[in-house]
C-alpha positions, 0 to 999 in steps of 0.5 A: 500500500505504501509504494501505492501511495508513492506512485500516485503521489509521484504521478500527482507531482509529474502533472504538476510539472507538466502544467508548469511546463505548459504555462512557461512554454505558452508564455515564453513562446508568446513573448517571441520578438517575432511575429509568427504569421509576418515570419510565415506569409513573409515581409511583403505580405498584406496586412490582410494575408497577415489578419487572415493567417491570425484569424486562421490559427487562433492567433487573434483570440485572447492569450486564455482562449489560446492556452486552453484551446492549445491545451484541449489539444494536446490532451486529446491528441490533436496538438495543432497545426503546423505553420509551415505546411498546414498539416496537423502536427501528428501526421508531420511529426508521427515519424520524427517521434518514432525514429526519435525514439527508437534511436534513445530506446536503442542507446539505452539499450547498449549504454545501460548494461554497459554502464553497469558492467563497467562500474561494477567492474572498476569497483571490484578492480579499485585503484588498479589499472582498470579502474585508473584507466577507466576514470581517466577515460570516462572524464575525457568523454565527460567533457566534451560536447556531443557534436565535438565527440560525433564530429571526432567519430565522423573523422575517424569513421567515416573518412579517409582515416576509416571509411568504415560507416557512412557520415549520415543516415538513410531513411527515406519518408516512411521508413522504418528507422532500423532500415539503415542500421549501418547509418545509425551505428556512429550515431548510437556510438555517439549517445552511448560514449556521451551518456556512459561515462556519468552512469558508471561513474555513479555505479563505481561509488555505489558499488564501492560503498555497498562492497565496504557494508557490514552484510556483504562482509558477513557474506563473505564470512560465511563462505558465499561465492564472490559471483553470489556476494557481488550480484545478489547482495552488493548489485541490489543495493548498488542499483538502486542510487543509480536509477535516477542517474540512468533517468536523467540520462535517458530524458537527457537523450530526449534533448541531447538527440537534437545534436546528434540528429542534426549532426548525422541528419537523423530525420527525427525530433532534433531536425523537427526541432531546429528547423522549427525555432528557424521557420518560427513554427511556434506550434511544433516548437510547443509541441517538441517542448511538451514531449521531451517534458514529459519523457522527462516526468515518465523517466523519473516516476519510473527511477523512483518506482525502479529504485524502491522494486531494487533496493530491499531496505526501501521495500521493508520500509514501506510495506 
């Protein structure tokens, strides 16, 4: 009953949050210096052109009407129109969302159990070569910025050096993103190496304070395998503190793939994006901003559940 009340406590906050969000993204878009429908008809537009493009998209309502009719939308799945094309932003950005996120999903996949099996390991090999290298590594990759890092694997990669993958990905319109697995490896490479090196960091510490505890000692009085001692006593307890790390991260992606889309021309939300904050497409601009918010809120409600489900002490304490 107990992690009942968390989570609907937890789900209470997240929308919360996301009305929060919607109240600054709202306004922040309105108080743009720019005028959207000048900035689509163009500067030699007529003044009735630019009246009938305001009244076309709810432009000339007052700001409440314009919030909750955007609102209404979003809740029930028709967010808008487009500005650039007049289509609705789900059929425009249907497939952008989908590559998107296969492509986090993906990298998620590989830099997670990476992350792990590398801090449990540096832990195990503490202030050996593994762990000094590993360290040394992983603050290198740390500092540097996703397109510095995607830009170096492109040199390296995809050029005279290495011309083993190619610089950008081939996904024609309607296709499925895993079409073009090939393409997709340096930018996979890239969120992987990016998002890495702070999980394990993390799972280094946690892993390094859980071997020190009385009860993984106490296994290992008792004569229990160190395989046993490792992944049944220390890796329960490691885990747990990791989990709102690995969160962050995964919605970090949710941003941090505008960089890499653009980067390695990945038709996904980071194009859909950039081209929209250009073309002052204000509608897309709100919608992006109203979803990667809300992977964020989902990857922290499920850090937060993950966490309790992994870690015995915070189970007993709220059974």
């Amino acid at each position: 009953m107990g992690i009942l009340k968390l989570v609907l406590r937890r789900l209470a906050l997240g929308v919360l949050t996301l009305f929060v969000v919607s109240l600054a993204v709202f306004l922040l878009s309105q108080a743009l210096p720019s005028d959207p429908a000048r900035a689509v008809l163009g500067r030699e537009a007529t003044e009735e052109n630019v009246a009938a493009f305001r009244a076309q998209y709810g432009l000339d309502q007052p700001m409440i009407k314009q919030y909750t009719t955007w609102i209404k939308g979003l809740l029930s799945g028709e967010p808008g129109v487009s500005y650039s094309n007049g289509e609705p932003i789900m059929d425009f950005l249907g497939d952008r969302i989908k590559n998107s996120l296969f492509l986090m999903f993906m990298g998620s996949l590989i830099s997670i159990p990476l992350s792990l099996l590398i801090g449990s390991y540096a832990a195990l090999r503490r202030d050996k070569t593994f762990d000094n290298a590993n360290s040394v590594s992983s603050l290198i990759l740390a500092a540097m910025p996703e397109f510095v890092l995607g830009a170096f694997l492109v040199v390296l990669f995809a050029t005279n050096v290495w011309n083993i993958f190619p610089a950008t990905i081939r996904i024609r319109p309607g296709e499925p993103p895993w079409s073009d697995m090939k393409g997709m490896i340096l930018p996979l490479l890239t969120l992987t190496l990016a998002v890495t090196p702070y999980v394990s960091r993390v799972v280094r510490a946690s892993m390094i304070e859980v071997l020190e505890s009385d009860y993984v000692e106490m296994g290992r009085l008792k004569g229990l395998p160190e395989r046993t001692v490792l992944w049944r006593h220390a890796m329960p307890n490691a885990i747990g503190p990791t989990f709102q790390v690995m969160a962050l991260n995964v919605a970090y992606m949710a941003g941090g793939v505008v960089v890499v889309e653009s980067l390695f021309n990945f038709p996904g939300i980071g194009l859909a994006m950039r081209d929209a904050v250009r073309d002052v497409n204000i509608p897309v601009v709100q919608f992006l901003a109203m979803f990667i918010s809300f992977i964020y809120v989902i990857t922290n409600l499920a850090a937060d559940i993950g966490t309790i489900l992994v870690t015995p002490r915070l189970r007993t304490r709220l059974s």
